[in-house]
C-alpha positions, 0 to 999 in steps of 0.5 A: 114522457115529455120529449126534450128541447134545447134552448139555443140562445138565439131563441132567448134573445128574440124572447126577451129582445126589445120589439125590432123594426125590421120585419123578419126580426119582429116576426121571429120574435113574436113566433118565439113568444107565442111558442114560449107562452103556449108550447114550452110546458108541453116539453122538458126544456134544457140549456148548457153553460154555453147558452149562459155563457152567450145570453150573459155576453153584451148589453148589461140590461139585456143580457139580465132579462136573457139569463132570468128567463133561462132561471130554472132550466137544466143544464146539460153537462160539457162532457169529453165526447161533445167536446170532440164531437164538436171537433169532428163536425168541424173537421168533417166540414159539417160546420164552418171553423169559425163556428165552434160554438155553435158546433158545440151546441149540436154535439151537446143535444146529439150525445144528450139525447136531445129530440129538439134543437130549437134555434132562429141560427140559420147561417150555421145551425139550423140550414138546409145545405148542413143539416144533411152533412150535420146528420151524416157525422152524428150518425155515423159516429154513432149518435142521434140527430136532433131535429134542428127547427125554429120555434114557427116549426114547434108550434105543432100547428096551432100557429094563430092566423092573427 
């Protein structure tokens, strides 16, 4: 059984993104391709209405490109216990008040199951300080934390030495 992977849309803005000349911007996007183009298969993919709702947002073209390479992926559905997980992760200071929708993002992958939070969100997401608070409020509201990581994370070591 393949394990499972949320698509956060950061992960889809660096994917379809036009080649950025600010170096840390053009090296997550080339770790996001090479893991689009040789690890995804090996995982069943998932997105929310969020994800949709965020990679429509901004330029028209752009936002284009973002929801074709989302065409096909499962959603994972809103449902009342993501929705008040989100909250508590908030009010429990896990996340920052002005982060809902990234708060959001979590709770879905933590009451879906979900093995893999695939995120380049490092202010909010996927940070060294809150992924331990992060794990605390899932855990001991009875759920499973995903593991939170970027592409580079989920190359299973077969990152090229180009």
């Amino acid at each position: 059984m393949k394990k499972k992977v949320y698509i956060e849309t950061s992960i889809v803005s660096f994917l379809t993104g036009r080649p950025s000349r600010n170096l840390l911007s053009a090296a997550w996007q080339t770790l996001t391709i090479e893991w689009w183009e040789k690890r995804r298969l090996l995982f069943d993919l998932y997105i929310s209405e969020l994800v949709l709702k965020e990679a429509g947002c901004g330029d028209e073209e752009a936002a284009k490109k973002r929801l074709e390479s989302l065409d096909g992926i499962p959603l994972l559905a809103m449902t009342d216990s993501a929705v008040e997980l989100s909250k508590t992760l908030i009010s429990q200071h896990a996340i920052p008040g002005n982060a809902t929708d990234d708060a959001l993002h979590i709770a879905l992958t933590s009451v879906h199951n979900i093995d893999y939070l695939l995120t380049w969100n490092c202010r909010h997401i996927d940070n060294a300080e809150s992924k331990p608070l992060i794990r605390s409020v899932l855990v001991s509201n009875g759920y499973n934390c995903p593991e939170i990581c970027t592409p580079q994370e989920l190359l299973g070591g077969e990152l090229d030495e180009e």
